[in-house]
N, C-alpha and C positions, 0 to 999 in steps of 0.2 A: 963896109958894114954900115946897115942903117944906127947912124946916132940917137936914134928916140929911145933905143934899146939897150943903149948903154946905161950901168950905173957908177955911182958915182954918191962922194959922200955929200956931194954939193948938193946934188937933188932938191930941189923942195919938191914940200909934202906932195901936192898935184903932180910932179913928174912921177914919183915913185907910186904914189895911189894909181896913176893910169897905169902904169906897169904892172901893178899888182892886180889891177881890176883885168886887164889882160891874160893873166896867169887864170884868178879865178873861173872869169868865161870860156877858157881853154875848156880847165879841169870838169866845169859843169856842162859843156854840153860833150865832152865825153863820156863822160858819165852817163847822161843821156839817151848816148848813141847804144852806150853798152846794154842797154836797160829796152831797147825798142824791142819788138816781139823779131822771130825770126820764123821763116815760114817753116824750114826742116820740123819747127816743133808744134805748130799748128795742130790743135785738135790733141796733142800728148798730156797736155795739164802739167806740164813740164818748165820750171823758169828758165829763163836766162840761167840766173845762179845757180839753180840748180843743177843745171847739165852742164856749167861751169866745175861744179864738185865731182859730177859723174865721169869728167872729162881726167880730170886730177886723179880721181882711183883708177882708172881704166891704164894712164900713162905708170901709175906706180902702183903695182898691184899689192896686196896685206897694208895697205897704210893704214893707221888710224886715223879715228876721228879728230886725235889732240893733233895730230899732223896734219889733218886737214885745215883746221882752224887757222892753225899758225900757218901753214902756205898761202891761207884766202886770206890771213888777217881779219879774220873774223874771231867771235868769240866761242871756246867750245860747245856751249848750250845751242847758239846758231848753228854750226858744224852739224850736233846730234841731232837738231830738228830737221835739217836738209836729207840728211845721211836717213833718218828714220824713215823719211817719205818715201825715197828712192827707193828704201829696202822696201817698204808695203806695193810699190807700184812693180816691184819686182825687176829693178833697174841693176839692183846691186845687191849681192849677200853678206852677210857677217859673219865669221867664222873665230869664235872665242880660242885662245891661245893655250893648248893644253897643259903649260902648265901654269897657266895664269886665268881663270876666268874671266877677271878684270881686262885683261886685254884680249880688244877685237881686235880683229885684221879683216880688212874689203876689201874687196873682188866685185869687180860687175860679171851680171849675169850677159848671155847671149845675146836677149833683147837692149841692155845695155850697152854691151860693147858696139851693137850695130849704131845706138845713138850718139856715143862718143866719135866712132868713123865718122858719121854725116858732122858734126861736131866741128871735128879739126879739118874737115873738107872747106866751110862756111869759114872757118879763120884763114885757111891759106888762100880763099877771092878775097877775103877781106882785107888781108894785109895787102894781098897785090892791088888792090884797089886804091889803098892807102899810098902805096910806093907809086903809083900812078898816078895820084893826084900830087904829089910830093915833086914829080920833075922838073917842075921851074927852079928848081934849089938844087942845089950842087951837091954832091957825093960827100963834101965835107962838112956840109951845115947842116945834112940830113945828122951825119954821126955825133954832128955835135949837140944835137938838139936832142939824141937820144942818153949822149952822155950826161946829158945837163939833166934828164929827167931821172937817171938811173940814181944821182946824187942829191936830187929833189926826195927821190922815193926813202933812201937811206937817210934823210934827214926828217920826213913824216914819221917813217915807222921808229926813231929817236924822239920825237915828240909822244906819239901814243905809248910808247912805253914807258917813258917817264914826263909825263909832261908839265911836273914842277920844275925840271931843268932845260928842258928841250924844247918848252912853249916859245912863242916872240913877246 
């Protein structure tokens, strides 16, 4: 194991700042990458995000919106603005809960499910793309780096949720 990347309480600041500036550059130009245009949507007027959310209803059909939210980790108001569009562009419908008016359930329409397909088509080149560029690493430092992120991820959404105890 490379030692740069070890930590340690001995660190000073500059060891630990590169390490953390490392993480940061990680996370942003993932970010990033997630955020670039993708051609499948070309000419749809359709986000990334958005067909991120269309992807989520299509995979779990009657979700709500407050399900949505909380899956994307976004906030419900975001969730209903997304979900609103989708419904006008005719991506997806609503169908109120008959004995609740207050509760919707979504459903993508035809023309939606067809964009959700091409959707999860563009994530599995993608990820194999990813697994491809990943080879020089070993079967055990891929899983470890995704276990590290799954515990990273469990420790942000503890900070956003309460983040007078969960900040640094």
């Amino acid at each position: 194991m490379d030692d740069k990347w070890t930590f340690s309480q001995e660190d000073s600041y500059q060891e630990t700042n590169a390490k953390y500036r490392a993480l940061y550059q990680f996370a942003s130009h993932y970010m990033r990458c997630l955020r670039l245009p993708r051609p499948y949507l070309e000419g749809t007027g359709v986000s990334t995000t958005e067909v991120h959310v269309l992807t989520l209803v299509s995979d779990n059909p009657g979700i709500t919106v407050t399900e949505v939210a909380r899956l994307m980790s976004i906030t419900p108001g975001a969730a209903s603005q997304f979900v609103g569009k989708l419904d006008r562009m005719g991506l997806l419908s609503r169908t109120k809960h008959p004995d609740n008016a207050k509760l919707v359930h979504l459903n993508t329409t035809e023309e939606g499910e067809a964009l959700a397909v091409q959707t999860r088509a563009y994530s599995v080149d993608h990820t194999s793309r990813v697994l491809h560029a990943l080879k020089s690493c070993s079967q055990r430092e891929v899983e470890a780096f995704f276990k590290v992120a799954h515990r990273m991820d469990d420790l942000f959404q503890q900070m956003l949720t309460d983040p007078a105890n969960g900040g640094f």
